[in-house]
N, CA, C and O atoms as a Tinker XYZ file with bonds, in Angstrom:
   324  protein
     1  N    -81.787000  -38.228000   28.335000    73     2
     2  CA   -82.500000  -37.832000   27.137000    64     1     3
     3  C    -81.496000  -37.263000   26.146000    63     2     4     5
     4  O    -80.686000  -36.388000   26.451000    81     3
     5  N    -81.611000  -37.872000   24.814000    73     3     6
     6  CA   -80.497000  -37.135000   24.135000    64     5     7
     7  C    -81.082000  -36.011000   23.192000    63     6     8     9
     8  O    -82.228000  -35.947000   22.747000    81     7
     9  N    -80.223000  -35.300000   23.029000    73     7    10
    10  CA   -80.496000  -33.839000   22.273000    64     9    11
    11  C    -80.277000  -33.939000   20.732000    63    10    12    13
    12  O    -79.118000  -34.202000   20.411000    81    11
    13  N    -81.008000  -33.808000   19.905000    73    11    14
    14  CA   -80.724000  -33.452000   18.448000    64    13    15
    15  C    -80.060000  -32.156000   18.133000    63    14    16    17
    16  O    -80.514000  -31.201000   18.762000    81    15
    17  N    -79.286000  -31.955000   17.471000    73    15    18
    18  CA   -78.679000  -30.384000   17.051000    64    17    19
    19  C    -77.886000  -30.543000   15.719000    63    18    20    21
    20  O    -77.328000  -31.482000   15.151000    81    19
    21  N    -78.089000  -29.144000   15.454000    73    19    22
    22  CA   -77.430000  -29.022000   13.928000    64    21    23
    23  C    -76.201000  -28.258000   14.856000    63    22    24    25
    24  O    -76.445000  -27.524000   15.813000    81    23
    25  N    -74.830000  -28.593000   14.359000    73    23    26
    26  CA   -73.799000  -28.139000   14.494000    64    25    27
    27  C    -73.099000  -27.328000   13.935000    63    26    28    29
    28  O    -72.426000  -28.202000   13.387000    81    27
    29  N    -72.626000  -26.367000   13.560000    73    27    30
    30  CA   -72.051000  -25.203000   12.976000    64    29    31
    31  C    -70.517000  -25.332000   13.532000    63    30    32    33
    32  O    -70.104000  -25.134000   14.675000    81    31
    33  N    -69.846000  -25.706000   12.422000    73    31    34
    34  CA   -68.587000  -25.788000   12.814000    64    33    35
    35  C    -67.714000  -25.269000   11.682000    63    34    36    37
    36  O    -67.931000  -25.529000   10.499000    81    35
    37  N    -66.646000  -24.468000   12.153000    73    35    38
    38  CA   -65.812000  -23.529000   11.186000    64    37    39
    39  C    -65.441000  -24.390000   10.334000    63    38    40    41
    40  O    -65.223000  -25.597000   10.440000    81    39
    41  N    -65.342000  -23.163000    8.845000    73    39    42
    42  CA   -65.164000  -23.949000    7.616000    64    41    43
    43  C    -65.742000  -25.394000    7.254000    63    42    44    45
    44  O    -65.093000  -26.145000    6.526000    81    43
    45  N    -66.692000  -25.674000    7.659000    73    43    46
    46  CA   -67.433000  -26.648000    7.510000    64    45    47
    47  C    -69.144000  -26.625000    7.245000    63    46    48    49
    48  O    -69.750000  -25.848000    7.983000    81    47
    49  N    -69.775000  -27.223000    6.489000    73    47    50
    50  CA   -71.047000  -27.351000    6.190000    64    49    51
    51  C    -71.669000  -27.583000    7.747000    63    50    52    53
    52  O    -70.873000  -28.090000    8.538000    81    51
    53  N    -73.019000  -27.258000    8.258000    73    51    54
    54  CA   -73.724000  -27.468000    9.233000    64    53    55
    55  C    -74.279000  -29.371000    9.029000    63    54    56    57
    56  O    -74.673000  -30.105000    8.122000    81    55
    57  N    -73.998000  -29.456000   10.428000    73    55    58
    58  CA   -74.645000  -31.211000   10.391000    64    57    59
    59  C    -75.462000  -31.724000   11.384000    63    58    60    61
    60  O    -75.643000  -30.852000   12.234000    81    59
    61  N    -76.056000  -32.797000   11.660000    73    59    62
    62  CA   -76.908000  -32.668000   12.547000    64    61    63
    63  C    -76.277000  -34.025000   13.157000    63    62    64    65
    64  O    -75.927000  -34.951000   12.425000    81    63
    65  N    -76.153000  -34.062000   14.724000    73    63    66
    66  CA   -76.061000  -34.594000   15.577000    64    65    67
    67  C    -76.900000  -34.849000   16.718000    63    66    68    69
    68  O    -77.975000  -34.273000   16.887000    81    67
    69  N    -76.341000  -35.847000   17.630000    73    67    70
    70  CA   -77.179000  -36.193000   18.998000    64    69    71
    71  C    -76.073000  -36.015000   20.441000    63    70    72    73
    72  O    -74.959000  -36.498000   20.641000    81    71
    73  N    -76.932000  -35.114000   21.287000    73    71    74
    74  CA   -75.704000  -35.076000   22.505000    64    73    75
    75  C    -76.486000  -35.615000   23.625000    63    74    76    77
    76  O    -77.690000  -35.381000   23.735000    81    75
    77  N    -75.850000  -36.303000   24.424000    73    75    78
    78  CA   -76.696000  -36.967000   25.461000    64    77    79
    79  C    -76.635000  -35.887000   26.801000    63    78    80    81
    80  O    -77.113000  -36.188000   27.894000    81    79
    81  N    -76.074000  -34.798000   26.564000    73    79    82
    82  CA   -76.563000  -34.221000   27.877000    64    81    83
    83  C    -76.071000  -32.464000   26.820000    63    82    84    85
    84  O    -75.233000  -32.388000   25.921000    81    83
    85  N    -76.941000  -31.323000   27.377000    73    83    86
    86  CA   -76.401000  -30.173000   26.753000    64    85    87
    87  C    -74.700000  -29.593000   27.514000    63    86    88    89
    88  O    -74.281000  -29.858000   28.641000    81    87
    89  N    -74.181000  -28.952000   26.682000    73    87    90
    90  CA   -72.722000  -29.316000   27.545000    64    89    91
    91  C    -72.380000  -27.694000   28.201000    63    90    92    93
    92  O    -72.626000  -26.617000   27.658000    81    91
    93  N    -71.788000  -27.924000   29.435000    73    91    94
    94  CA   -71.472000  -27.162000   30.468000    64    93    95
    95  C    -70.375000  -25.688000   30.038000    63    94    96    97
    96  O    -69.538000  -25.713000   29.136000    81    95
    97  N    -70.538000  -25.009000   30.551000    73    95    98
    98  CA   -69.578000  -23.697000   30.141000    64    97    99
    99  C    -68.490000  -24.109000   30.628000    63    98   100   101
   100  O    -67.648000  -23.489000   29.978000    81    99
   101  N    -67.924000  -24.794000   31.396000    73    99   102
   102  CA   -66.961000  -25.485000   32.220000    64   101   103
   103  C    -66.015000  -26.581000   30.766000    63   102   104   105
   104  O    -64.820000  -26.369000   30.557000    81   103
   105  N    -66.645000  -27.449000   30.105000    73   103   106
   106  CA   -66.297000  -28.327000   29.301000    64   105   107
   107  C    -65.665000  -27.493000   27.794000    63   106   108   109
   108  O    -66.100000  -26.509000   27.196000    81   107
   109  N    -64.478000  -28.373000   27.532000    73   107   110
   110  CA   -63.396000  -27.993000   26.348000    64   109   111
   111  C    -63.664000  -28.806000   25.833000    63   110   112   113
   112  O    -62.606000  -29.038000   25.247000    81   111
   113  N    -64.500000  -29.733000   25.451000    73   111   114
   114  CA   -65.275000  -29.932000   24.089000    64   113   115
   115  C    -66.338000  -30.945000   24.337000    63   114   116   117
   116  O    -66.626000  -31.696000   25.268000    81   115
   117  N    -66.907000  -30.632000   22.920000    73   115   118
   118  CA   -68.529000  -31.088000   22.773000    64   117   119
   119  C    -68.582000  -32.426000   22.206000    63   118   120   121
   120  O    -68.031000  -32.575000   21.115000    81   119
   121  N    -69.165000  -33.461000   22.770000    73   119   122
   122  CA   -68.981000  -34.691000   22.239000    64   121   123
   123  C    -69.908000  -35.100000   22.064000    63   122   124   125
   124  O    -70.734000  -35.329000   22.948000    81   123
   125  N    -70.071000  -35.339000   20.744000    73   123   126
   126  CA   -71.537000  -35.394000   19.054000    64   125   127
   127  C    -71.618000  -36.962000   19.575000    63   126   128   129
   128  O    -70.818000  -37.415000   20.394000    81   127
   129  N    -72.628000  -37.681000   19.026000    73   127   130
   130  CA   -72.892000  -38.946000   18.466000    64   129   131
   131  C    -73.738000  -38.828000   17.278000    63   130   132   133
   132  O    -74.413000  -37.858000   16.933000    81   131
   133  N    -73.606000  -39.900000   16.735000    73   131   134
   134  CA   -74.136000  -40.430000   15.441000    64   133   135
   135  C    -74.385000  -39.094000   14.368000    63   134   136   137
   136  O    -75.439000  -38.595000   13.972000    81   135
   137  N    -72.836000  -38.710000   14.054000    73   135   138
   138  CA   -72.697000  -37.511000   12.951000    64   137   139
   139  C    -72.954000  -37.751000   11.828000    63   138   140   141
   140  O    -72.470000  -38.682000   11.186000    81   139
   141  N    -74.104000  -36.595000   11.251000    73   139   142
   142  CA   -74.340000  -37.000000    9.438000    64   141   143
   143  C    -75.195000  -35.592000    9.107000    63   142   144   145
   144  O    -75.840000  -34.819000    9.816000    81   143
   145  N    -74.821000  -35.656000    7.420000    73   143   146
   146  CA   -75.321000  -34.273000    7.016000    64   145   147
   147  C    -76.397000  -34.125000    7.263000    63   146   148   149
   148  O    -76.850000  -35.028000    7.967000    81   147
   149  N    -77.518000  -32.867000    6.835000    73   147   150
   150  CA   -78.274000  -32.604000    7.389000    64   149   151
   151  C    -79.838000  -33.556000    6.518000    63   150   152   153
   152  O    -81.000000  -33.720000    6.890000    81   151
   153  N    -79.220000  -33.904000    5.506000    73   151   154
   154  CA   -80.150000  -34.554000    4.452000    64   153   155
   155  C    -79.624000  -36.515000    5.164000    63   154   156   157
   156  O    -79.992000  -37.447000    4.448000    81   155
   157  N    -79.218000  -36.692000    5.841000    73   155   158
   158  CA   -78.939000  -38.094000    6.161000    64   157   159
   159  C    -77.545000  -38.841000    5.965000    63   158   160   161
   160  O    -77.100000  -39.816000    6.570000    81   159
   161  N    -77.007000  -38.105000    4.964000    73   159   162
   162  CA   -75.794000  -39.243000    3.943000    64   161   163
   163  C    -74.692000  -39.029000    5.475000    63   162   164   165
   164  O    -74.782000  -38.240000    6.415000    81   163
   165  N    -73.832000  -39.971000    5.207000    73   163   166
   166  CA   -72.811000  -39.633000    5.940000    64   165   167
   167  C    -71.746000  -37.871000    5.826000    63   166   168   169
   168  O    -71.782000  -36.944000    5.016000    81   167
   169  N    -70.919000  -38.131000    7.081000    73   167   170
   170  CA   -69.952000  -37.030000    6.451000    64   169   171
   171  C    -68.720000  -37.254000    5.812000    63   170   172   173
   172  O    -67.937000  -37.995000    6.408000    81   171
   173  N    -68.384000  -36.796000    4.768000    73   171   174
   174  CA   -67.287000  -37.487000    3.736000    64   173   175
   175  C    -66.361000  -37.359000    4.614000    63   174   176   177
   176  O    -65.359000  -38.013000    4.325000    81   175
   177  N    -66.309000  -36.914000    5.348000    73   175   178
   178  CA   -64.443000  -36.233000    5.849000    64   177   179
   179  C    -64.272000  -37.072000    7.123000    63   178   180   181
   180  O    -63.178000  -37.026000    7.686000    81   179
   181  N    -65.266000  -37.844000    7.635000    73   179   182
   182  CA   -65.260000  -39.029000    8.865000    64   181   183
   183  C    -65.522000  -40.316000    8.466000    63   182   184   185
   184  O    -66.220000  -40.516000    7.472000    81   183
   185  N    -64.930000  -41.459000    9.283000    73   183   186
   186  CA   -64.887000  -43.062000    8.722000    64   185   187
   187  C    -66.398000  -43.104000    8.442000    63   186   188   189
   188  O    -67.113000  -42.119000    8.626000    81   187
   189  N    -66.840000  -44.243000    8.004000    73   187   190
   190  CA   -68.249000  -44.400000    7.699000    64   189   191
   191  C    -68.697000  -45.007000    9.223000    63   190   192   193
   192  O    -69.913000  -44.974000    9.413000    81   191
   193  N    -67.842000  -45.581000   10.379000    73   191   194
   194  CA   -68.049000  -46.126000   11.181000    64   193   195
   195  C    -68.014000  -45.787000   12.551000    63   194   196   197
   196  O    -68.180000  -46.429000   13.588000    81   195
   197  N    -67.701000  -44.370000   12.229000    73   195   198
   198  CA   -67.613000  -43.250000   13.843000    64   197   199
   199  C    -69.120000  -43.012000   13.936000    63   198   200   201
   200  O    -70.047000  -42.885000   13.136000    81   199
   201  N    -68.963000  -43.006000   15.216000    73   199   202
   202  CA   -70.339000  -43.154000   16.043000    64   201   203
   203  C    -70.578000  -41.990000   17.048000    63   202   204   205
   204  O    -71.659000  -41.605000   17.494000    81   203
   205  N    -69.058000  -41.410000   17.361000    73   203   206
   206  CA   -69.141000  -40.499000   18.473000    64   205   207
   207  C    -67.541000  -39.615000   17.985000    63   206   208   209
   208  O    -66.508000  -40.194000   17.650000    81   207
   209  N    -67.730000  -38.163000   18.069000    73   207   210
   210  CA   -66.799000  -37.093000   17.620000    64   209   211
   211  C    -66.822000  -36.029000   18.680000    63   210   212   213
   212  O    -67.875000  -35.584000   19.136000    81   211
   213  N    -65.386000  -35.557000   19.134000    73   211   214
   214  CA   -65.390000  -34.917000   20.073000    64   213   215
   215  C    -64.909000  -33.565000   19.575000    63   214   216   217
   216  O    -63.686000  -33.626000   19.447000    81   215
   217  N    -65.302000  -32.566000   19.298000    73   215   218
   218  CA   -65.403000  -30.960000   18.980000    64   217   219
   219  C    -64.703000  -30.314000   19.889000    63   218   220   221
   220  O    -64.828000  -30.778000   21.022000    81   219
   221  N    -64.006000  -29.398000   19.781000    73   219   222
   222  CA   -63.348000  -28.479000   20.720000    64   221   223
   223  C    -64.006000  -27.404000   20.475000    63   222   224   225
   224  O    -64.458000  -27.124000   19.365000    81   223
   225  N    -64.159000  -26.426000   21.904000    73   223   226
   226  CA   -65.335000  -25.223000   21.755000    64   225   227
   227  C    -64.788000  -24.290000   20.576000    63   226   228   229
   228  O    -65.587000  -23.707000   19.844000    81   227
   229  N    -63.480000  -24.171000   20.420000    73   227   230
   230  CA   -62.900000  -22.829000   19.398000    64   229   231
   231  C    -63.606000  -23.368000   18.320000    63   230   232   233
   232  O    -64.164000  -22.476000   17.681000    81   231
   233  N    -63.772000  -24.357000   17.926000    73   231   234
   234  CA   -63.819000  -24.979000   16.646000    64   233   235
   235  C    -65.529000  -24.915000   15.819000    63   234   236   237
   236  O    -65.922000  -24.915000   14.652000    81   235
   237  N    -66.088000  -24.872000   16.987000    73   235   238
   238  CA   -67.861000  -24.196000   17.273000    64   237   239
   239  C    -68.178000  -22.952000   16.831000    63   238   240   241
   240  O    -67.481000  -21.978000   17.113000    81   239
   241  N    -68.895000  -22.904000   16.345000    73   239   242
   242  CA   -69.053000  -21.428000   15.532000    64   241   243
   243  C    -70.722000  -21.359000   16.756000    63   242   244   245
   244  O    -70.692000  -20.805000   17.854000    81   243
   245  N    -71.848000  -21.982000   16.235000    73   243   246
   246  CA   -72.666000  -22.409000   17.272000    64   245   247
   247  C    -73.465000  -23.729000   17.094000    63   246   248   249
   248  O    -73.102000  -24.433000   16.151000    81   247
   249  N    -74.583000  -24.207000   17.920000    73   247   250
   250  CA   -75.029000  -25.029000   17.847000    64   249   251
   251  C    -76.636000  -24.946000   17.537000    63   250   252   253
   252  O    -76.927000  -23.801000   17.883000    81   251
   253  N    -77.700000  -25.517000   17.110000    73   251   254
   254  CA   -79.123000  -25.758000   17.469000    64   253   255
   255  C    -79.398000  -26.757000   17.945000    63   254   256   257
   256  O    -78.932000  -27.865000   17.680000    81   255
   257  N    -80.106000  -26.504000   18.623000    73   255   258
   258  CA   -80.908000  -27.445000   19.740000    64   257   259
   259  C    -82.244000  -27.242000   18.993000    63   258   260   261
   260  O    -82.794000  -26.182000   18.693000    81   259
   261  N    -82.842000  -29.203000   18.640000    73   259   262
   262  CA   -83.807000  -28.848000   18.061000    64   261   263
   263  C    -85.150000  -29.216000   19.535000    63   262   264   265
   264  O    -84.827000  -29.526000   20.682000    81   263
   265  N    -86.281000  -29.091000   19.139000    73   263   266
   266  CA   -87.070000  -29.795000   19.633000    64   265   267
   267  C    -87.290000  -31.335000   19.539000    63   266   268   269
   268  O    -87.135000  -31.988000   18.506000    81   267
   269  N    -87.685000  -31.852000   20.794000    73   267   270
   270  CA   -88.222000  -33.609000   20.782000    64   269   271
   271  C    -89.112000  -33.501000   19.442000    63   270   272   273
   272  O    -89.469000  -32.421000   18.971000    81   271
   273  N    -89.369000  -34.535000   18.988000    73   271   274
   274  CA   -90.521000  -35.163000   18.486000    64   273   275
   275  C    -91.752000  -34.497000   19.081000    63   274   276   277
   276  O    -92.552000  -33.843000   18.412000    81   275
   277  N    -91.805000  -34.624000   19.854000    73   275   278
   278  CA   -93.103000  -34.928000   20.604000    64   277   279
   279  C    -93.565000  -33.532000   20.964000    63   278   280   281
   280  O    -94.768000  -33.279000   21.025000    81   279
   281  N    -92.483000  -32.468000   21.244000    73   279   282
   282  CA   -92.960000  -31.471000   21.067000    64   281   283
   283  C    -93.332000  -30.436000   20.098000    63   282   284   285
   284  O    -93.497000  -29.221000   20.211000    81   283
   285  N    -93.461000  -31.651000   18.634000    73   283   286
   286  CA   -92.858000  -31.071000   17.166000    64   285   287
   287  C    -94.315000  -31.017000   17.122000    63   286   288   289
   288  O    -95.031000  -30.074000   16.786000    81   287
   289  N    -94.666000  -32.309000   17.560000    73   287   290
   290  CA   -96.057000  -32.915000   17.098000    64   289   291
   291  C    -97.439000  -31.682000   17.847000    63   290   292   293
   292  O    -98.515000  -31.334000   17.361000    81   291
   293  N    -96.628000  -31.233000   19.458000    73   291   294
   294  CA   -98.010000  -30.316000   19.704000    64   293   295
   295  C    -97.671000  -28.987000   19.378000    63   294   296   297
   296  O    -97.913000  -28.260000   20.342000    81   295
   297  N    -97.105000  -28.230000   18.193000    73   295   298
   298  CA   -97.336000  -27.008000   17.658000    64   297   299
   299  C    -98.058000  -27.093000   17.043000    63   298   300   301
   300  O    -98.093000  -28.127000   16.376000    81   299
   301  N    -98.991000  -26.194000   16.874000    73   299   302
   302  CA  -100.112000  -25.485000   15.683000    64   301   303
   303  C    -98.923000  -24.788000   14.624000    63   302   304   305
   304  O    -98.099000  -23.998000   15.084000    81   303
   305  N    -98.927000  -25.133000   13.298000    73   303   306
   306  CA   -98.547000  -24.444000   12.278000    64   305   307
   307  C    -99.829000  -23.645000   11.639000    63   306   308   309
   308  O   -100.903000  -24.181000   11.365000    81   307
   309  N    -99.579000  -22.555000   11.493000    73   307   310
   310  CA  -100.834000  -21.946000   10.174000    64   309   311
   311  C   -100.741000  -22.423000    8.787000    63   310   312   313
   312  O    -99.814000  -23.102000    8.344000    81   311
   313  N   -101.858000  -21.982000    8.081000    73   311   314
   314  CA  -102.149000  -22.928000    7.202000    64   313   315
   315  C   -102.886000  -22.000000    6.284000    63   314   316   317
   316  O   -103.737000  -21.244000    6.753000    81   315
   317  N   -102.604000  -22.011000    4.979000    73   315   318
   318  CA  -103.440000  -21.574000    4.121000    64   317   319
   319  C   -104.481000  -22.256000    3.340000    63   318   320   321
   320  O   -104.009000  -23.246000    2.781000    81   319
   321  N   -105.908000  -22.051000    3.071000    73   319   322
   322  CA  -106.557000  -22.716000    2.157000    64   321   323
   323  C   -106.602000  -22.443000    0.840000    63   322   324
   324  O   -107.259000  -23.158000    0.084000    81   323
């Protein structure tokens, strides 16, 4: 199952990525797929054709882990009339 997350990485704008497994306290770096800003566009500072980016933990400020879909879909939001 892969993970959606916004990435927080020093001196850098936050972006949102996919990790196919959450990564281990053991592991010296975090390896993203399909990197792009948080609005969709690509990231200027990577080829248009990288698919997969490997992060070193220093370089991590932190990460979000979002929710599936599916568990987006069974929250109750409140609501004003």
């Amino acid at each position: 199952m892969a993970y959606t997350v916004i990435m927080h990485v020093a001196n850098e704008d936050p972006f949102v990525a996919e990790l196919e497994e959450l990564p281990k306290p053991t592991d010296q770096v975090v390896i993203v797929t399909n990197p792009r800003r948080r609005d969709g566009k690509p990231l200027p500072y990577l080829d248009r054709e990288a698919v997969q980016v490997y992060y070193p933990w220093n370089r991590i400020t932190f990460m979000e882990v979002l929710a599936p879909q599916r568990a987006r879909d069974e929250i109750v939001e409140f609501f004003r009339d």
